[in-house]
N, C-alpha and C positions, 0 to 999 in steps of 0.2 A: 717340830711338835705340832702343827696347825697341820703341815699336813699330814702328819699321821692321825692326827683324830679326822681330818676330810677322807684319807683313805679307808679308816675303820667305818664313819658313816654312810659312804660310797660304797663297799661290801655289803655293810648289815641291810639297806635296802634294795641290794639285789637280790639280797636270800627273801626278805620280806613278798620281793615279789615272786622270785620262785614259786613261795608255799601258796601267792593268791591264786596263783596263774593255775596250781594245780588245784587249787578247789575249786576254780571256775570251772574248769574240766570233769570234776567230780561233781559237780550238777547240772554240769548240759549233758554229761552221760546219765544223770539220772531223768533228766526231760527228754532226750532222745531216744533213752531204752522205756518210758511208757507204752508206748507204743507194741514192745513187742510181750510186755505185760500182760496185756488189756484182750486175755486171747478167753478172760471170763474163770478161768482157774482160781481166781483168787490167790497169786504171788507174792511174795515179795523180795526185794534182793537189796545185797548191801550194796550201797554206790561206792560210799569211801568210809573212813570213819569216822562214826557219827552222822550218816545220812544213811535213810531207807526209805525207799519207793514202795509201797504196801498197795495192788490192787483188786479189783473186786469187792463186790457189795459186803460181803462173808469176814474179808478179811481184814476190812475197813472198818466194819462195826467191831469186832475184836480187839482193833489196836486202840480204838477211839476207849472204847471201855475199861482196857488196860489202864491208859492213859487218865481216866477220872478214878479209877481205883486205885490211885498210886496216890501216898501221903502227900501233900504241897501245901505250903504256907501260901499259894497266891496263886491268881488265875485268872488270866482276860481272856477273853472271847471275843471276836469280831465275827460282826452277822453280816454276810453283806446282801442275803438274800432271806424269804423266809424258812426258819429251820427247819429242816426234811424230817425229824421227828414230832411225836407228841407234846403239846405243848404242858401236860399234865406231867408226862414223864421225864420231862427235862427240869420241870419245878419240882419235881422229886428229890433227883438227882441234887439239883445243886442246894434244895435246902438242907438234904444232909450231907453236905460239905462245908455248907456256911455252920451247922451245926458244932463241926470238929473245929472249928474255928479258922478256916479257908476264907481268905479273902478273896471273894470271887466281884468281879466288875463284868461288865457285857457294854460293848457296843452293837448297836444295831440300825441297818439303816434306814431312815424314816418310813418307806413305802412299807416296811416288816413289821417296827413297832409295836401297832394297835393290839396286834393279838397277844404281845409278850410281857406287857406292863403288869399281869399279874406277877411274874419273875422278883418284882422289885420286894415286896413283903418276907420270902423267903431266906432275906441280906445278901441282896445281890444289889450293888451297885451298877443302875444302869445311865448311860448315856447314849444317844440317837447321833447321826450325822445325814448330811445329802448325800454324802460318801463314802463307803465303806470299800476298800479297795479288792477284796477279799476275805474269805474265811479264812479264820486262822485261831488257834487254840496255842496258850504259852503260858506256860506254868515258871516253876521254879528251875528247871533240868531240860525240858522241851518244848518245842513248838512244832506245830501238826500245823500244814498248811497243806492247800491242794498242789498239785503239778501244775497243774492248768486253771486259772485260774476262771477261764471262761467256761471252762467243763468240772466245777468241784466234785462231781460223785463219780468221776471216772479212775482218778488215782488220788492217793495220801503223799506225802513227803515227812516223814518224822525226823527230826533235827536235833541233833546232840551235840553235837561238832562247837564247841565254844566259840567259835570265829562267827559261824553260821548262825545259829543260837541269837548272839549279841545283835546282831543284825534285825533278824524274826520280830527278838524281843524290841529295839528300837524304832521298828516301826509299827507297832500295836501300842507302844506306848507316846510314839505322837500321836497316833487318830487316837487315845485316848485324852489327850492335852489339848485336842481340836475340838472333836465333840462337845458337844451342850446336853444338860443335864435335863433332867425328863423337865422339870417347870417350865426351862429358858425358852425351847424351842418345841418339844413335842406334843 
């Protein structure tokens, strides 16, 4: 009996890593195939399922906008640089989202801040950090993060993939647990 439930747990975690082994795979073919993206066509292509490599300026702004037009109960944002947009047209945007009743929060990291504190009137929960490890956008269904995270406007990653997902979502939601609230520190 003992060892049949050691051989049945001995299996189940071979397969467990089987399926990692091949998602790892299905995102270093998506970081490896940037590259041949980035030829300025504005692309995109399926990695595996539930991952999409989306690049160029064109097609970047499309998916992003997709993505704030889609209905969500919830939405964090991590800033980790200052946002390449309008800061007028971003407090647009998310006032009317907090308007639908969108819980929206924003991290941002301190050097970015100054300029973004009007955000907070609009019901946007914000907090600052010294680190923000990158951008990254996670709603209820996806997270949008760059490829690279030292080059964020050069490709998107949009993430569906539950496994993947969970992850995204678990690490926006520590630097959200990390950060300090606009009083404490900013």
């Amino acid at each position: 009996m003992v060892m049949d439930v050691a051989r049945a747990l001995g299996d189940l975690m071979a397969r467990c890593r089987g399926a990692l082994a091949t998602r790892q795979l299905e995102v270093a073919a998506a970081v490896w195939g940037t590259e041949r993206l980035l030829d300025g066509s504005g692309c995109a292509s399926e990695v595996g399922d539930g991952i999409q490599v989306v690049a160029g300026r064109r097609a970047m702004a499309r998916v992003l906008a997709r993505a704030y037009g889609q209905p969500v109960g919830n939405r964090l944002s991590l800033y980790s640089s200052p946002f390449a947009g309008s800061t007028e047209r971003q407090a647009a945007v998310d006032g009317r989202l907090a308007a639908q009743g969108v819980r929206l929060r924003a991290i941002y990291q301190q050097p970015s801040l100054p300029r973004r504190v009007e955000l907070s009137p609009a019901g946007v929960e914000i907090r600052c950090a010294n680190l923000v490890p990158m951008d990254m956008v996670v709603d209820d269904r996806t997270a949008i993060l760059p490829v690279d995270p030292d080059r964020p406007g050069v490709a998107l990653m949009v993430i569906s993939d539950p496994a993947w997902f969970q992850l995204a979502g678990a690490l926006a939601q520590d630097c959200w647990a990390r950060a300090e609230g606009l009083g404490d520190v900013c």
